[in-house]
C-alpha positions in Angstrom: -41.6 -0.7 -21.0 -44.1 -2.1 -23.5 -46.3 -5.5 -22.5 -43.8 -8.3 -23.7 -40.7 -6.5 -21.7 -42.9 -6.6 -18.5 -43.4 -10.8 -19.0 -40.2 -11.0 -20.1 -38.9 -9.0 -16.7 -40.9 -11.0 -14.8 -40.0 -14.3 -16.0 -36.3 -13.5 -14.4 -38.0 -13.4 -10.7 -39.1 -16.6 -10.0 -41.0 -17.3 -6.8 -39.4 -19.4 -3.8 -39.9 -18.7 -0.7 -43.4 -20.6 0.4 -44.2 -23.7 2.2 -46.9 -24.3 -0.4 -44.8 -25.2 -3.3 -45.3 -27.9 -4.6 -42.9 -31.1 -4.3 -44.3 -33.3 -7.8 -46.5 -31.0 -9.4 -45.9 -28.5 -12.1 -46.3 -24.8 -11.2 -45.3 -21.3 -12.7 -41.9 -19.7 -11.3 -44.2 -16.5 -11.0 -47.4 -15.3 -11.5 -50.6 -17.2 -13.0 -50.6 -20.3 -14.6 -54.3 -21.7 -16.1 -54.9 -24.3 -19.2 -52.2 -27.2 -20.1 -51.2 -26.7 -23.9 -49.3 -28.5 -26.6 -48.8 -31.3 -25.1 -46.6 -33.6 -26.7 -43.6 -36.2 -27.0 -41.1 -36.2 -29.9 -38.0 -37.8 -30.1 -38.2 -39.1 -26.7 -38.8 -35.8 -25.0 -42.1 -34.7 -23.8 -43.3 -31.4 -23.8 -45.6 -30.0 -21.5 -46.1 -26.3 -22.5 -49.3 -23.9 -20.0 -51.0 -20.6 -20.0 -48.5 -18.2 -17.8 -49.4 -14.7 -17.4 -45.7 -13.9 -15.1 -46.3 -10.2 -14.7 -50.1 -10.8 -13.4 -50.6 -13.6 -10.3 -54.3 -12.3 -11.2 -54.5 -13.4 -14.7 -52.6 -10.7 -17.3 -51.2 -11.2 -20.1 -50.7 -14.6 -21.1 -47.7 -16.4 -23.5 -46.9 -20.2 -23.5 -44.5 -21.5 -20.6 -42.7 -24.7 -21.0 -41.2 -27.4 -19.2 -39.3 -30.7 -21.1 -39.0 -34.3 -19.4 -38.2 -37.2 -20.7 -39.0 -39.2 -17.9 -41.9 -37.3 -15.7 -39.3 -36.9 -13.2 -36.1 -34.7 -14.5 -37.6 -31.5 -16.3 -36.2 -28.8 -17.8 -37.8 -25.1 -17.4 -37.3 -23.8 -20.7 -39.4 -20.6 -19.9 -41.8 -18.8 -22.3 -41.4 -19.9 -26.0 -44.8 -18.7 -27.7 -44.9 -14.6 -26.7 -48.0 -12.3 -27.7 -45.7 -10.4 -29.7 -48.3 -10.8 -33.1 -50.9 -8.6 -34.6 -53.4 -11.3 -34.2 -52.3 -12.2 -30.5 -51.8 -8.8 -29.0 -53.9 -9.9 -26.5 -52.8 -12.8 -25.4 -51.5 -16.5 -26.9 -54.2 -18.4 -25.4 -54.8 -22.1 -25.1 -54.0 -24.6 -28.1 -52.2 -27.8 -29.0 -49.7 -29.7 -30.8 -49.7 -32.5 -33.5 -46.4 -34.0 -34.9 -46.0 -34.6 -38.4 -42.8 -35.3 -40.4 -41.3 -34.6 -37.5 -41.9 -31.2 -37.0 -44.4 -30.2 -34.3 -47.1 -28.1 -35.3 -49.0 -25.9 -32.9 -52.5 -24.5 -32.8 -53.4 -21.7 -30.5 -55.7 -19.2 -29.9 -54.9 -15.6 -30.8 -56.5 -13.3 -28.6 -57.5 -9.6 -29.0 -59.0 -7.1 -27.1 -60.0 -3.6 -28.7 -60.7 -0.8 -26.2 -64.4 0.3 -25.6 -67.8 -0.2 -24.2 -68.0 -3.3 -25.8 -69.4 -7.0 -24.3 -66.5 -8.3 -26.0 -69.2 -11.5 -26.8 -70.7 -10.1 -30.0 -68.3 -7.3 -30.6 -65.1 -5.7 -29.5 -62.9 -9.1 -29.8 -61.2 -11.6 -32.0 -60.5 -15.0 -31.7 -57.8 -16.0 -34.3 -56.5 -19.3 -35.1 -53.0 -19.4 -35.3 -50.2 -21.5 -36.4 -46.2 -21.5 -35.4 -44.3 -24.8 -35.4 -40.7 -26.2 -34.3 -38.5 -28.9 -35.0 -37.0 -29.4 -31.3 -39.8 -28.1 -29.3 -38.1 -24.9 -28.1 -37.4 -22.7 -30.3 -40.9 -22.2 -32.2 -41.0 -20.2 -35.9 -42.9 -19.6 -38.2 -45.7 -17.4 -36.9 -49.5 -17.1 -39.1 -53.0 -16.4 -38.7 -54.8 -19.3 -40.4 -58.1 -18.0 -39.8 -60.1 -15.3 -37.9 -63.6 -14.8 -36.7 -64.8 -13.7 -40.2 -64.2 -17.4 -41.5 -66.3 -19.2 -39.0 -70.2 -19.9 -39.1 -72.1 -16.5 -39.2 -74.4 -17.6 -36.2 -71.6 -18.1 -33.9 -70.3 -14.8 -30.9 -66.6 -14.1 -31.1 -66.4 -17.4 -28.8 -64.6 -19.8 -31.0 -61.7 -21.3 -29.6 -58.7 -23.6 -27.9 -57.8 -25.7 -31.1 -57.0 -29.3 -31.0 -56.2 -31.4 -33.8 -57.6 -35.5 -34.2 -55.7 -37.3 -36.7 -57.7 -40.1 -38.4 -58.1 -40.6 -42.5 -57.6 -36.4 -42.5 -56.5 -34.1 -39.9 -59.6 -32.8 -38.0 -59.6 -29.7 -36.3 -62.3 -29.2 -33.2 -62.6 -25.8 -32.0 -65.0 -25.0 -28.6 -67.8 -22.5 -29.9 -70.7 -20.3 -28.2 -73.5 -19.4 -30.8 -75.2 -16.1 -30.7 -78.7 -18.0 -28.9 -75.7 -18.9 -26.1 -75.6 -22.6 -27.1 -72.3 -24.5 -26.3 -71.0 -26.8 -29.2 -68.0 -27.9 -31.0 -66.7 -26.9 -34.8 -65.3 -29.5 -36.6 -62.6 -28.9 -39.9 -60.8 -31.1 -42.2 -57.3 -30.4 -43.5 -54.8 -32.6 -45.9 -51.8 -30.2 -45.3 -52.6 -28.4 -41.4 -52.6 -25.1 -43.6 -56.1 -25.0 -45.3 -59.3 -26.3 -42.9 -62.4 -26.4 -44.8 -65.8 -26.6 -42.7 -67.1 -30.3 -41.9 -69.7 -30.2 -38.9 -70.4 -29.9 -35.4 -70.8 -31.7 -32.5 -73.8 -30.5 -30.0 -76.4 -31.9 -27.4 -80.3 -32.4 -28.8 -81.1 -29.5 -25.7 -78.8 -27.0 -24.3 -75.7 -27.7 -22.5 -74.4 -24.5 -21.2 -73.4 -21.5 -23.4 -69.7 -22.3 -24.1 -67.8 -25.7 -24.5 -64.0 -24.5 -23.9 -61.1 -27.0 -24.3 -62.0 -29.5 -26.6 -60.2 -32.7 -27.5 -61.4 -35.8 -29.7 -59.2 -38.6 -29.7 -60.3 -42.5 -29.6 -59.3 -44.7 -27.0 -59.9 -48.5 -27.0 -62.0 -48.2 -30.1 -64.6 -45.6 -28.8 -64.1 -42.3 -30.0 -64.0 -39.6 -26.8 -64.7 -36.0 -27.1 -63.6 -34.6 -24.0 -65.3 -30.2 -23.0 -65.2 -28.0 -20.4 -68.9 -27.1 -20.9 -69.5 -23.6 -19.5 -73.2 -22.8 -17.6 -74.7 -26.0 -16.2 -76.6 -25.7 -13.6 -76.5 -28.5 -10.7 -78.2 -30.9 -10.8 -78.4 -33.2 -7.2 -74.9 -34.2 -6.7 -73.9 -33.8 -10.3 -72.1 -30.8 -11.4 -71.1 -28.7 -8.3 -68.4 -26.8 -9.5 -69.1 -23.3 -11.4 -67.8 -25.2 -14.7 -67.9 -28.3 -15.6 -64.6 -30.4 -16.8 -65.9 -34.1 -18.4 -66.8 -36.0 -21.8 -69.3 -37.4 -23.9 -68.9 -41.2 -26.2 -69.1 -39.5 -29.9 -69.7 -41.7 -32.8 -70.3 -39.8 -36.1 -69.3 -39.5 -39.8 -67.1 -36.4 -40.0 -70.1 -34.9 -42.4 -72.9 -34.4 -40.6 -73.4 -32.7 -37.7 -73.9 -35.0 -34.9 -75.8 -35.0 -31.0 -73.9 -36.0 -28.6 -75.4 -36.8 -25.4 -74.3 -38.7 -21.5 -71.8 -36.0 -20.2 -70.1 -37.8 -17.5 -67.1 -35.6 -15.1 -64.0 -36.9 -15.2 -63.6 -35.4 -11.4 -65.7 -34.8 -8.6 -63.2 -32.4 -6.6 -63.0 -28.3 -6.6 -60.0 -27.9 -8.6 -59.8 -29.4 -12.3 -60.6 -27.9 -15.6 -58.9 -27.5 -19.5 -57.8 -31.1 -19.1 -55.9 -31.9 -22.5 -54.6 -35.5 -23.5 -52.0 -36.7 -26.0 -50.2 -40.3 -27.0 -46.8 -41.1 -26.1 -44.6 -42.8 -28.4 -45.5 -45.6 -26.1 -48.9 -45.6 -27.4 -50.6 -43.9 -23.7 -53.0 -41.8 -24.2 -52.6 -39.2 -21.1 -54.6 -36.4 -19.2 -53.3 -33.4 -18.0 -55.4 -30.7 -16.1 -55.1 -27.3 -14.9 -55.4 -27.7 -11.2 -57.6 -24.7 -11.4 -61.0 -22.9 -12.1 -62.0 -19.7 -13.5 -64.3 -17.3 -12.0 -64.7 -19.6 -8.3 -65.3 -17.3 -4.6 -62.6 -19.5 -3.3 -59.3 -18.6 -3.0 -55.6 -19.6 -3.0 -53.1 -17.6 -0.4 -50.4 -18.3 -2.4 -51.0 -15.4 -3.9 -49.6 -13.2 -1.4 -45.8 -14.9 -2.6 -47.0 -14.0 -6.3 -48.3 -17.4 -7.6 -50.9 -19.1 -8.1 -52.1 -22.6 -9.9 -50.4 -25.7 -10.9 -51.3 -28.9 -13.2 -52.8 -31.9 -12.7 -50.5 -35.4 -12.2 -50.4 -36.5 -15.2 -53.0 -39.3 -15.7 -52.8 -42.7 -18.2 -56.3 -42.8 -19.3 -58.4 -45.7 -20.3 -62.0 -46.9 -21.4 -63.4 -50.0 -20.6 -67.0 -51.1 -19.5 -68.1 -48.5 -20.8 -66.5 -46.0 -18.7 -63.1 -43.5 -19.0 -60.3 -44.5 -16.1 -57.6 -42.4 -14.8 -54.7 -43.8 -13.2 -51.6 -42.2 -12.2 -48.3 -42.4 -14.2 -46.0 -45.5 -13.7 -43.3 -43.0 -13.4 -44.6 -41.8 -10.2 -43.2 -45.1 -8.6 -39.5 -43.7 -8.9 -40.6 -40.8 -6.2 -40.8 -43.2 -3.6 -38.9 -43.4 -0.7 -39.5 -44.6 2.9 -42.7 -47.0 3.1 -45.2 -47.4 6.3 -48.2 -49.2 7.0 -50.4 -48.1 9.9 -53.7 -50.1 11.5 -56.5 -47.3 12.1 -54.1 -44.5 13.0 -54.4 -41.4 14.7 -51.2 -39.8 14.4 -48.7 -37.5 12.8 -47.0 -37.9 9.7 -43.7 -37.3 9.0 -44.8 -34.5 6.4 -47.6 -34.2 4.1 -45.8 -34.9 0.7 -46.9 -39.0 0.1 -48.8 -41.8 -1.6 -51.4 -42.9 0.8 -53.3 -46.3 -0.6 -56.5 -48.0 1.4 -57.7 -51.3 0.0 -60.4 -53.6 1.3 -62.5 -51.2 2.0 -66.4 -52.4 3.7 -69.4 -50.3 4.0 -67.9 -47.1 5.2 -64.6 -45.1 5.3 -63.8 -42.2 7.8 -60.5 -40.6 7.0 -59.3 -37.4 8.6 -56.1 -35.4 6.8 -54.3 -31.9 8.2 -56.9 -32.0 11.3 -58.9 -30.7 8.4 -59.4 -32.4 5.2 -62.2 -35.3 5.7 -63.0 -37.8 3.5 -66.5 -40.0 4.5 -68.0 -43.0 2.4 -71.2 -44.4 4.0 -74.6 -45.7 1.9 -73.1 -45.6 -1.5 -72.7 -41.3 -0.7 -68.8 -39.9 -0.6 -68.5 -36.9 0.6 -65.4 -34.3 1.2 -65.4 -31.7 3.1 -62.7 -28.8 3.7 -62.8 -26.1 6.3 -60.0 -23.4 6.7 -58.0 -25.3 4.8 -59.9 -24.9 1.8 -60.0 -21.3 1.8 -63.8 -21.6 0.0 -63.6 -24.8 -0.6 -66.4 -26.7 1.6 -68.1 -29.7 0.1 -68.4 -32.2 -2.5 -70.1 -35.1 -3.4 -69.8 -38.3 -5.9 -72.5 -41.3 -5.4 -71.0 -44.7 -5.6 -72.8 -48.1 -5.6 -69.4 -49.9 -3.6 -65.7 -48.6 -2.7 -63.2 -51.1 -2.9 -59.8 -49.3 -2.7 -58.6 -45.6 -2.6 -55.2 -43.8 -3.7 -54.5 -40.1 -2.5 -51.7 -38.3 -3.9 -51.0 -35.7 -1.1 -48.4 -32.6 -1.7 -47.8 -29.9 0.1 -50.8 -27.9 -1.1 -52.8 -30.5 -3.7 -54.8 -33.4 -2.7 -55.6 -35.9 -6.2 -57.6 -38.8 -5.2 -58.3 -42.0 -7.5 -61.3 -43.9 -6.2 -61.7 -47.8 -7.3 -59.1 -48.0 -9.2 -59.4 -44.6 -11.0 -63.2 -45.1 -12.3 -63.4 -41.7 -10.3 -61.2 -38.9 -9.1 -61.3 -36.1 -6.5 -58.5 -32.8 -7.3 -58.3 -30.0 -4.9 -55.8 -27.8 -3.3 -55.4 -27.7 0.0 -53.8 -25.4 2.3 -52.6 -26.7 6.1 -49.0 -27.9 7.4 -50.8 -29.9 9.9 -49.5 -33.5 9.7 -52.1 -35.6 11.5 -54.0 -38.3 10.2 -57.0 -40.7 11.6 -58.4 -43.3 9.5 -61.3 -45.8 10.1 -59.3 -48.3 7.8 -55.9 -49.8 7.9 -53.6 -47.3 5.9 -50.1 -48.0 3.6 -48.1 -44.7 3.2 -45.3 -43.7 0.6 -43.3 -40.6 1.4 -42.6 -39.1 -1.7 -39.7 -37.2 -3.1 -39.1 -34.4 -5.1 -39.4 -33.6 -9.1 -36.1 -32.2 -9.8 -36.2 -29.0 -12.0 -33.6 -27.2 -14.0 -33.7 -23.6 -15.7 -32.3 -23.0 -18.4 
């Protein structure tokens, strides 16, 4: 059996049986599941394509899965559409994106391969290929090609260059993460007229180091200031700033498309353990929206779902925008329709019907004390929040986000996944969690939404 009968065998197994599935969050049927990709609506239908390695729960052998909604609520698992069954992807279809454009959707992916050998696989022994396939529906996808490999980018760059994502603005820019061969994160920048030829423009880089690899990038402009949004690889903490092993947040770009440009002011778009490759797109209603891996590479902690043979899920998805100077996330509108049964409780201690709800606190003084799962504890107290996990973190311990006031607080809580939006989503926590203990205590008066199901169908 060669590599693409194994994913395909073990796309027919899906996983089931774990109390840790998740209610409203997207997850693999089996295996691993990492970076969001192609994310897109056409036609009224919205795509939300990952990273899925089925035969591996470690991280194999990845293709493209895919699920379809038009309504963040119904989806459709239309399984693995993109397969590493190409020359220039033998080693995996790794992350990309999607642009529409006379109304065929065009994707950009990496091409991974890995040659056998005592190689560091940094300067020699891989390639990083940019491909191209496209699709008028959004599941079937033709029209497989190699648009350019390693030997067309900058000679100072490793075999680093990757995760394509395409910003439409007088031309169609490509921006490509990068790692040069002084380990120097940055961001290539191409022009195309036809999405088939990209000639060389720029590049987009800090005046002194930031980490040795900027992964997942996407440049888009939202309320008239132009976002470039990285997952900068190798930062070192600094205070309370940057406690994860890699970083997941954006810089305010303004440049010409010709020179190369400094960017500077990295800011996180979340504070909590699990969040990284997050990827936005507009909606035919004009939303620009986040998406994240709930996830990190390379973390000590763990996730014991991997003893049922999954592991991972994305983000909620997230309607961004940038005011004040500052990016907000806010959950989906859509997520209203989940809603069922609706209590309010004065400074509880007590058990919750189950652990799958919308939990809002508003009017919030000087300090907060809330206590989730007997575990999960959430303090606010002289402008410092702090959470802090125990054995329900398996790894997960302690994080911090300094804030100069806390008005209000929304947690999203499913079965294993905690997504907090702090002050009406000028900050976020993500983490997973893993406890079926129900109780709750709260300094505050609380007002709870049980939530309901996403209701998913294979094809």
């Amino acid at each position: 059996m060669n590599n693409i009968d194994r994913l395909l065998q073990a796309i027919k197994q899906p996983t089931t049986d774990d109390p840790y599935r998740l209610h409203y969050h997207l997850m693999p049927p089996i295996g691993w599941l990492n970076d969001p990709n192609g994310l897109c609506q056409h036609d009224g239908t919205y795509h939300i394509y990952y990273q899925w390695a089925p035969a591996d729960v470690n991280n194999g052998l990845k293709g493209w899965g895919h699920y379809a909604t038009k309504n963040f609520i119904h989806y459709q698992d239309l399984k693995m559409p993109l397969l590493p069954d190409h020359p220039r992807d033998q080693g995996g279809a790794y992350s990309g994106s999607a642009i529409i454009k006379d109304n065929k959707i065009h994707y950009f992916y990496t091409g991974n391969v890995k040659k056998p050998g005592d190689y560091d696989y940094i300067l020699k022994g891989r390639e990083h290929n940019f491909m191209h396939v496209e699709s008028c529906d959004g599941h079937i996808l033709t029209n497989k090609e190699c648009l350019m490999t390693n030997e067309d980018y900058p000679d100072d760059l490793t075999l680093h260059v990757r995760d394509p994502k395409i910003y439409h603005r007088d031309h169609d820019y490509l921006v490509m993460g990068a790692r040069d061969k002084q380990d120097v994160g940055q961001v290539l920048v191409y022009q195309s007229d036809d999405l088939k030829k990209f000639d060389y423009c720029c590049r987009l880089k800090t005046e002194k180091p930031f980490g040795y690899m900027w992964e997942c990038p996407d440049l888009f402009e939202l309320n008239g200031q132009m976002i470039l949004l990285c997952s900068p690889q190798g930062i070192k903490q600094d205070g309370y700033l940057y406690e994860n092993i890699y970083q997941n947040g954006y810089f305010k770009v303004n440049y010409d498309f010709v020179n190369d440009s400094i960017v500077k002011d990295f800011e996180e778009i979340d504070n909590g353990f699990d969040i990284y490759a997050a990827q936005t797109f507009l909606d035919e209603q004009g939303r620009r929206i986040l998406i994240g891996w709930m996830g990190l590479p390379d973390v000590d902690y763990t996730n014991p779902t991997v003893q049922n043979n999954w592991q991972h899920a994305l983000t909620m998805p997230r309607i961004l925008d940038y005011h004040d100077g500052h990016l907000y996330q806010k959950p989906l509108p859509e997520f209203k329709q989940l809603r069922m049964s609706q209590e309010s409780y004065k400074k509880p201690h007590l058990q919750l019907k189950n652990n799958v709800f919308e939990l809002q606190i508003k009017n919030i003084s000087d300090t907060l004390y809330l206590k989730l799962r007997n575990d999960f504890i959430i303090e606010y107290h002289n402008g410092l929040m702090t959470l802090t996990m125990n054995e329900s973190g398996y790894g997960r311990d302690i994080r911090h986000l300094e804030l100069e006031h806390l008005d209000s607080l929304i947690i999203y809580s499913d079965t294993s996944s905690i997504e907090m939006f702090i002050n009406d989503g000028y900050r976020t926590f993500t983490t997973r969690i893993y406890s079926e203990n129900t109780d709750i205590e709260c300094s505050n008066e609380i007002n709870i939404y049980y939530l309901d199901s996403f209701k998913i169908e294979s094809e």
